[in-house]
C-alpha positions as CSV (number, residue, x, y, z in Angstrom):
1,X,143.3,73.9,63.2
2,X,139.4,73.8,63.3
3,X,138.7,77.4,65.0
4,X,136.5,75.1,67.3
5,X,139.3,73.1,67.9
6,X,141.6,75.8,68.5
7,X,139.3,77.0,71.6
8,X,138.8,73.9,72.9
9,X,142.2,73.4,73.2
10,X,142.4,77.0,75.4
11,X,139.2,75.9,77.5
12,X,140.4,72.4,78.2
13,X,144.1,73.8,79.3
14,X,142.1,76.3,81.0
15,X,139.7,74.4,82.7
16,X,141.9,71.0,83.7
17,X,142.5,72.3,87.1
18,X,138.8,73.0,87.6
19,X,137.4,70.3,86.2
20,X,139.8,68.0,88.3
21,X,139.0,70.1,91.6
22,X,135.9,69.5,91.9
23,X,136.5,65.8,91.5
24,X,138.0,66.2,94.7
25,X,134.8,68.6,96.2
26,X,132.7,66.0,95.2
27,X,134.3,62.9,96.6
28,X,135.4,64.6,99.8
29,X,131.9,66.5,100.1
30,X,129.0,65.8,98.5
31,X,129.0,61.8,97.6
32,X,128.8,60.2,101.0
33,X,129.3,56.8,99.4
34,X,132.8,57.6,97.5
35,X,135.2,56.0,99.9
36,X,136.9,59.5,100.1
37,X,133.7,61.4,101.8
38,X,135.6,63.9,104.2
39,X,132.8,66.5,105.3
40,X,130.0,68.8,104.5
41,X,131.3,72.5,103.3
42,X,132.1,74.3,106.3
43,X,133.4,71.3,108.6
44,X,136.5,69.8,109.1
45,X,136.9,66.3,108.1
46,X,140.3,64.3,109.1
47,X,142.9,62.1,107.5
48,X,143.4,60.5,111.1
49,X,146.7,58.4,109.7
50,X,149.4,59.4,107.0
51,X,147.9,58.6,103.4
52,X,148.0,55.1,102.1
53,X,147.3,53.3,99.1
54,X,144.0,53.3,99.5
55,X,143.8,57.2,98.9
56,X,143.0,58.0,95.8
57,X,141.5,60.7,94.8
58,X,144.4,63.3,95.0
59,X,147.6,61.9,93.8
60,X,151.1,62.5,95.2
61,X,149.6,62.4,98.5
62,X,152.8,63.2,100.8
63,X,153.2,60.5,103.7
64,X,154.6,62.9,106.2
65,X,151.6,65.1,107.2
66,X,148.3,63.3,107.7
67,X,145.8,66.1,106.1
68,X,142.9,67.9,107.2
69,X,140.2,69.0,105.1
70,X,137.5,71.7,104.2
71,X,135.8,72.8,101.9
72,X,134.6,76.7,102.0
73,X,131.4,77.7,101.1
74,X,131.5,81.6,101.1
75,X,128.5,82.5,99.4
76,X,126.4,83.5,102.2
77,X,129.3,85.0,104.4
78,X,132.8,84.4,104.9
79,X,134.4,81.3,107.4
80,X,136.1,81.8,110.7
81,X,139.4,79.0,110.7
82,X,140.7,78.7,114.0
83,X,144.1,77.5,114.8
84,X,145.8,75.9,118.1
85,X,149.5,76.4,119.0
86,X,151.9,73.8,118.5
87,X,155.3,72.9,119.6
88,X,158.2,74.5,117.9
89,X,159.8,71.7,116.7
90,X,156.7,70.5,114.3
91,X,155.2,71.7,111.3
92,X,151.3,72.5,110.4
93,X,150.4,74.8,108.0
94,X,146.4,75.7,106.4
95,X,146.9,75.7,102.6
96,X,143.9,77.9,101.0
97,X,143.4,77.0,97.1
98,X,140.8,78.7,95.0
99,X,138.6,76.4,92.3
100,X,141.0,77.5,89.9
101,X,143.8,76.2,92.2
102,X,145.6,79.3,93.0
103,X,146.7,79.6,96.3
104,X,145.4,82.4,98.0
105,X,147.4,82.4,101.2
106,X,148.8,80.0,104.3
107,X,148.4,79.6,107.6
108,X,152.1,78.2,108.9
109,X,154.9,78.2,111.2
110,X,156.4,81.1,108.5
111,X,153.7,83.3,108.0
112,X,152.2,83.3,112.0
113,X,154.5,81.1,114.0
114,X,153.9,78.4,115.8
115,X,150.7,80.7,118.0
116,X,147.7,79.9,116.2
117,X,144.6,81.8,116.5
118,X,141.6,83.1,114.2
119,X,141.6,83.7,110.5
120,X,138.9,85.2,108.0
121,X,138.3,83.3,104.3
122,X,136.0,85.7,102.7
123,X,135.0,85.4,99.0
124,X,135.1,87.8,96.4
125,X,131.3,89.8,97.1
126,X,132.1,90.5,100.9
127,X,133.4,94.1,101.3
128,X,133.2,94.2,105.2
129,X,135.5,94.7,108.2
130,X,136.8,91.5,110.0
131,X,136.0,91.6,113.5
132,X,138.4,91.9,116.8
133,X,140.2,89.0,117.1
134,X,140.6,87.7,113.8
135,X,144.5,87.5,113.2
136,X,144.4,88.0,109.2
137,X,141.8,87.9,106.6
138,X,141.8,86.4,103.3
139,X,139.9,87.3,100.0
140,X,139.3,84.5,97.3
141,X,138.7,85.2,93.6
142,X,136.0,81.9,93.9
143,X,133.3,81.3,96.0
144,X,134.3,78.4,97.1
145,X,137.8,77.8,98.9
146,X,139.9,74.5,100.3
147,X,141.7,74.9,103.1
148,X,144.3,71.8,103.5
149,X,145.9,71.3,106.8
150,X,149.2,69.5,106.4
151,X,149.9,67.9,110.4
152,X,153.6,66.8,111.1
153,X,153.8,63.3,113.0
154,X,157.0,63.3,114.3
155,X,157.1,59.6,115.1
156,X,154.4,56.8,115.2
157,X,154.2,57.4,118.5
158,X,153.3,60.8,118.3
159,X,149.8,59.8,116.3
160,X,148.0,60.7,119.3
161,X,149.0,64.4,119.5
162,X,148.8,64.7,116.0
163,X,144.7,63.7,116.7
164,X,144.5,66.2,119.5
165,X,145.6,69.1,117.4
166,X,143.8,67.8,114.3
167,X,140.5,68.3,117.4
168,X,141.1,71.7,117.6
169,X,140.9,72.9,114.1
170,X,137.7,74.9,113.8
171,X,135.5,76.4,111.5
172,X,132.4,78.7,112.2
173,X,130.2,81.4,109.5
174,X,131.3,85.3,110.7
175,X,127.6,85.2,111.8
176,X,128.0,82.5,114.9
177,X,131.7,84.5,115.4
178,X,130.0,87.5,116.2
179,X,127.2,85.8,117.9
180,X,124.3,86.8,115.3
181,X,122.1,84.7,113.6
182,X,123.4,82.4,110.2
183,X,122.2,83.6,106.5
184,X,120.2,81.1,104.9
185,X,122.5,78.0,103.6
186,X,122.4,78.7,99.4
187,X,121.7,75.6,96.9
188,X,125.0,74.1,95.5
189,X,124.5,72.8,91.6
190,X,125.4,69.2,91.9
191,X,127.2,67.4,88.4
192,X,128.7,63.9,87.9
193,X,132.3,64.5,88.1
194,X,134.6,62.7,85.8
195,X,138.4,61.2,86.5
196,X,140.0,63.6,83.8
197,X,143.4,61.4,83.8
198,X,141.1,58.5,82.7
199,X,138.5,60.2,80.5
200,X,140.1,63.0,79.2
201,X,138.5,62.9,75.9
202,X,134.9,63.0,77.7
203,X,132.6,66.2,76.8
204,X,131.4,66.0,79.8
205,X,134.2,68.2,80.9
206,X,132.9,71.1,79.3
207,X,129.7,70.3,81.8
208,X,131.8,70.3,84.8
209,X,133.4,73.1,83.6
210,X,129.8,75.5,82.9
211,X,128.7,74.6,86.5
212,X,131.7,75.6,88.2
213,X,132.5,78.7,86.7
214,X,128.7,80.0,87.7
215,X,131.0,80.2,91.5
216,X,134.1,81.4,89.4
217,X,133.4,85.5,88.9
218,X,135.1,87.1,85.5
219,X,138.9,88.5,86.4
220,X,139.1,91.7,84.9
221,X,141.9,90.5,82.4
222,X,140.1,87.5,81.1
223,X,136.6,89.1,79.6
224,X,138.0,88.2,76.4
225,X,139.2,84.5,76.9
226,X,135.8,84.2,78.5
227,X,133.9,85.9,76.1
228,X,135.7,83.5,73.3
229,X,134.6,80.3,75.3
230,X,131.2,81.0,75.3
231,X,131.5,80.4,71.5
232,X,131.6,76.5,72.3
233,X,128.9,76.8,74.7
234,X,131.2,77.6,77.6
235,X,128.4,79.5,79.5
236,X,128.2,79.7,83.8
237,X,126.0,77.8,84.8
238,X,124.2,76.9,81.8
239,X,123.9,73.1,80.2
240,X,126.2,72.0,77.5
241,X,126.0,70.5,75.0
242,X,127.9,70.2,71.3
243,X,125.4,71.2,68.3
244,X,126.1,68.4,66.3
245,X,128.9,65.8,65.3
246,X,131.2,67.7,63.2
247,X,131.2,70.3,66.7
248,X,131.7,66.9,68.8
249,X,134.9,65.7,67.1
250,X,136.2,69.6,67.0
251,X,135.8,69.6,70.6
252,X,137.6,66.3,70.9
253,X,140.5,67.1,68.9
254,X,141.0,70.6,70.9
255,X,141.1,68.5,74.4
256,X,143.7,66.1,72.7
257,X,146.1,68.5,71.6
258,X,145.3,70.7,74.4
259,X,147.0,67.6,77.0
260,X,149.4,66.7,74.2
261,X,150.8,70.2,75.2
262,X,150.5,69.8,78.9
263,X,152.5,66.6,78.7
264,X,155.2,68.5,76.2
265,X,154.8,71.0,78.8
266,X,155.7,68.5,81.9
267,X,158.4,67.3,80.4
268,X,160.3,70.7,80.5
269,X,159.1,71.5,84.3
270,X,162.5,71.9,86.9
271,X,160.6,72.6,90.0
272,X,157.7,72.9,91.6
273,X,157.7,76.4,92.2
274,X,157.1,77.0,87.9
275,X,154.0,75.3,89.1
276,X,152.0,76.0,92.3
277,X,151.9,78.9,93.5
278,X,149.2,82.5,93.8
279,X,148.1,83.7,90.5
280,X,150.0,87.0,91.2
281,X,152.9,84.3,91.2
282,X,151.7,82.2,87.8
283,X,149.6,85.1,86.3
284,X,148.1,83.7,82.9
285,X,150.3,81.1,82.2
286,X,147.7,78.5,82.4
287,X,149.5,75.9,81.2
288,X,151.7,75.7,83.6
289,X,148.6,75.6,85.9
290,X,147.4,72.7,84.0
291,X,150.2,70.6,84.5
292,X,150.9,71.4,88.5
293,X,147.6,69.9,88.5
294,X,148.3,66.5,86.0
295,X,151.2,66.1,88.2
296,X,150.1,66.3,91.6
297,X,146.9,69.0,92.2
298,X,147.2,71.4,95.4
299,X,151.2,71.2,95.3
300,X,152.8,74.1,97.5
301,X,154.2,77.4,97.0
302,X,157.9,77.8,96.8
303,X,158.3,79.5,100.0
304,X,156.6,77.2,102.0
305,X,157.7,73.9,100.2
306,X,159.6,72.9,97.0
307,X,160.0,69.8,95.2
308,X,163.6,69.3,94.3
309,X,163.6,66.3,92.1
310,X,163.2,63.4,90.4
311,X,162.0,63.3,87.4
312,X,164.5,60.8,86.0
313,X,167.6,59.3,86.3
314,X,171.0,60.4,86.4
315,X,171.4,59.3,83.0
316,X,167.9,60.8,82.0
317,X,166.3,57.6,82.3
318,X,162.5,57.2,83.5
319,X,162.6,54.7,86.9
320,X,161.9,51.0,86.2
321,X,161.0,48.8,89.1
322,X,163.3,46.2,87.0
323,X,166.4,48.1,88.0
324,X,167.9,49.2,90.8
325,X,168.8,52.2,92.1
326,X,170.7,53.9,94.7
327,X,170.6,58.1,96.3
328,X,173.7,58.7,98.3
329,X,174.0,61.8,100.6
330,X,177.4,63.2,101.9
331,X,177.5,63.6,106.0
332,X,177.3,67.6,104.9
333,X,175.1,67.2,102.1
334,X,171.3,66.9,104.0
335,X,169.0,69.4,102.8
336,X,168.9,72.9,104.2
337,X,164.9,73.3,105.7
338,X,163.4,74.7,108.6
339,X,160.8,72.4,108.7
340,X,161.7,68.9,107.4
341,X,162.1,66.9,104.0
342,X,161.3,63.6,102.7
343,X,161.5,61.6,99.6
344,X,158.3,59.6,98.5
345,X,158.3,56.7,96.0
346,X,154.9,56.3,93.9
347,X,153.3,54.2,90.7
348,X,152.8,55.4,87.2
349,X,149.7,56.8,88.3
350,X,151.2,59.0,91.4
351,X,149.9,56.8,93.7
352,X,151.0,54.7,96.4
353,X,152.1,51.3,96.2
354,X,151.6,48.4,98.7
355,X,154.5,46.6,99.7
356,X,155.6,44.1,102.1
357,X,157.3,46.4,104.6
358,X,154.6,49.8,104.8
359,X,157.0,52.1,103.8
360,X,156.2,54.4,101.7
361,X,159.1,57.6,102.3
362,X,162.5,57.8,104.0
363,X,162.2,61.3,105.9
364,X,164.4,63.5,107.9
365,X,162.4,62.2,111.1
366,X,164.2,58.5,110.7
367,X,167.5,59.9,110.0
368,X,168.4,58.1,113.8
369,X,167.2,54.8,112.5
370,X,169.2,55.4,109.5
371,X,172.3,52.9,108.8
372,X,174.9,55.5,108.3
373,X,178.3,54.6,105.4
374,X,181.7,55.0,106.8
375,X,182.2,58.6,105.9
376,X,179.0,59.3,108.3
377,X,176.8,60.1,105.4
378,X,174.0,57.3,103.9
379,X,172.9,55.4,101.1
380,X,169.1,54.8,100.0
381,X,168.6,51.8,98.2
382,X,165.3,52.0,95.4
383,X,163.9,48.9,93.8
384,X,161.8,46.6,94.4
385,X,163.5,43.1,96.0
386,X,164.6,43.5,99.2
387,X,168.3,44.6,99.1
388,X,169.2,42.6,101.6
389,X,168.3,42.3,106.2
390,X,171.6,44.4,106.5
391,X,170.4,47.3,104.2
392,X,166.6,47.2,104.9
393,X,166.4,50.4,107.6
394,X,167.5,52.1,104.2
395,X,165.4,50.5,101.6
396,X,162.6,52.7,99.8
397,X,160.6,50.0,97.5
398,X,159.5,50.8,94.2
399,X,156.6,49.3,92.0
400,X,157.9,46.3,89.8
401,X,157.3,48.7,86.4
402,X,157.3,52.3,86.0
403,X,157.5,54.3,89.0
404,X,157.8,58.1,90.1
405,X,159.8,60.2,93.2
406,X,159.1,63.0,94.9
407,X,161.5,65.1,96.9
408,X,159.9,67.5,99.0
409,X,161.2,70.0,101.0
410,X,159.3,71.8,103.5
411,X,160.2,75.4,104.2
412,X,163.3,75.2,102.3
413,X,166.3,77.6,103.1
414,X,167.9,79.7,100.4
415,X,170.2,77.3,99.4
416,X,167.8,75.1,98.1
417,X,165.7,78.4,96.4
418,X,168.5,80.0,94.6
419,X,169.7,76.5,93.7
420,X,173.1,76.0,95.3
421,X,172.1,72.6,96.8
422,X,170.8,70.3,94.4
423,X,169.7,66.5,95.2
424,X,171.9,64.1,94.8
425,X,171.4,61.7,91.9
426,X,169.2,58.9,91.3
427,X,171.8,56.1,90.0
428,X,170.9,52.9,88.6
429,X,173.5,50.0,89.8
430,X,171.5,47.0,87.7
């Protein structure tokens, strides 16, 4: 391989998750006209209602939790996020991701209980102490941080409460905390970003990638891989641009091979937990990385969620809208959580689907309004027809083509960790 090649192939493995995350900052921050425009850094900005079709610029969206959002600017000084209490019975949890998509720590019912309070997001230049009052602090690698609020609504009904404690999340600068006067905002370089799942070939990538590593400080054990980047013009905050065409098609060849072993790479990927998680949890393997974000960017730790399946068939078949399917669960056989699970059906692109009856996931919070099978267990019927009136409380529909499930499990017990329960099977009947 082209030795150009060969480190555009580490750079755009690398750099996917980056280059994809700030798709996301710059839809839900800076580009009020994007359809997806959330906040400015440092505020919260609300999903107000579970995620629909019409989201689309994270995909695998989970319908269970509608989401909060901000993004952290911690150049000037670290953020204040404060929490309210909630009932015992429902889940919320503060996800913090760095810009390389590491997740640097929660806020949930497992780490703090159901209390709330105040919690410090400093980045990696501030070396002070965190003032009384503030529960926990939490350093980031990256100057910039999002913190992703996951809601539970327990029922439609319970929309309204869901609003009230989606009111109450707050964010303030450790200056207004302590009462003292702000530190001048700082200039953020603003790019074009690019949809990397559509225009993966696009060097453009490499310009995304040179303006967000300026907020990106070296780790200690990647000098070298750094150091070897800047040799096709892989520099912090500098322009890029390819010297001539022979460099150009290098470049090009290096980002196709470097997703034809992210998608070799997907193929082999059992649970979610090879792919999420802290970087003391994924260290270098930035593959892996690469490919929790191709399938579904800002996924969960294992500890505080897993996905338990599907990726095919029980025959090892990908799901075809032109089949049917079934998922049968013993009376005994329900997942072990402490929090709640849900299985969500999505298009080829991981995205949702419209269909005629709104429903998107069949969740542990319907199991009442679940028809129940004569052994006391029940069926879930996936396609995309109607099965039938009598079988509709149980019907999941599925696009008319390709289509993808996710089975998540929130706060999972160790059952489902050490693998003793597994999901029951995806069968096709047609």
């Amino acid at each position: 391989m082209n030795p150009l090649s060969f480190i555009a192939q580490e750079a755009f493995i690398y750099g996917y998750p980056i280059v994809d995350g700030y798709n996301v900052l710059y839809n839900y921050t800076l580009d009020k006209a994007s359809g997806e425009y959330k906040a400015p850094f440092n505020q919260v900005g609300h999903n107000r209602n579970v995620a629909t079709p019409d989201d689309r610029a994270v995909v695998s969206m989970n319908v269970d939790t509608p989401y909060s959002f901000v993004w952290l600017d911690l150049r000037a000084e670290p953020q204040v996020l404060t929490v309210p209490s909630f009932e015992a019975d429902r889940y919320v949890s503060v996800q913090l991701i760095d810009l390389y998509t590491y997740i640097v720590g929660y806020i949930s019912p497992r780490t703090n209980g159901h209390g709330g309070g105040d919690f410090l997001v400093a980045g990696p230049d501030w070396r002070g102490e965190p003032p009384t009052g503030v529960k926990a602090v939490f350093h980031s690698p990256t100057q910039f941080v999002l913190a992703l609020y996951r809601t539970q609504l327990l029922s439609p009904e319970d929309i309204d409460r869901v609003h009230e404690l989606q009111n109450q999340y707050q964010v303030c600068g450790l200056s207004a905390y302590e009462g003292a006067p702000p530190p001048p905002a700082l200039p953020f370089a603003e790019v074009r970003p690019i949809d990397v799942r559509r225009d993966s070939e696009s060097l453009e990538f490499f310009t995304i990638l040179n303006a967000m590593l300026a907020y990106m400080p070296v780790l200690n054990d990647e000098i070298a891989l750094r150091r070897s980047f800047s040799e096709i013009g892989l520099v912090p905050g500098a322009p890029f641009a390819a010297p001539d065409e022979a460099a150009r098609e290098a470049l090009v060849e290096g980002m196709r091979q470097g997703l034809q072993a992210m998608y070799g790479r997907a193929q082999t990927v059992r649970s979610s937990a090879e792919i999420f998680g802290s970087r003391e949890q994924l260290g270098n393997d930035y593959l892996s990385r690469a490919v929790g974000t191709l399938l579904g960017i800002y996924g969960n730790a294992a500890e505080e969620y897993l996905g338990v399946g599907y990726q095919t068939d029980a025959d090892g078949r990908p799901f075809d809208g032109n089949r049917r399917y079934t998922i049968k669960f013993a009376a005994d056989g329900l997942p072990p959580v402490g929090a709640f699970w849900s299985i969500t059906a999505y298009n080829a692109d991981k995205f949702l689907l419209r269909n005629p009856i709104d429903r998107y996931v069949i969740n542990s919070v319907m199991l009442p309004s679940l028809r129940r099978d004569a052994d006391g267990g029940f069926t879930l019927y996936l396609q995309h027809e109607s099965p039938g009136a009598e079988r509709e409380a149980n019907w999941l529909p599925v696009s008319a083509d390709a289509f993808n499930l996710a089975f998540r499990t929130y706060q999972p017990g160790p059952a489902i960790m050490d693998g003793t329960w597994q999901a029951p099977p995806v069968v096709c009947v047609a």
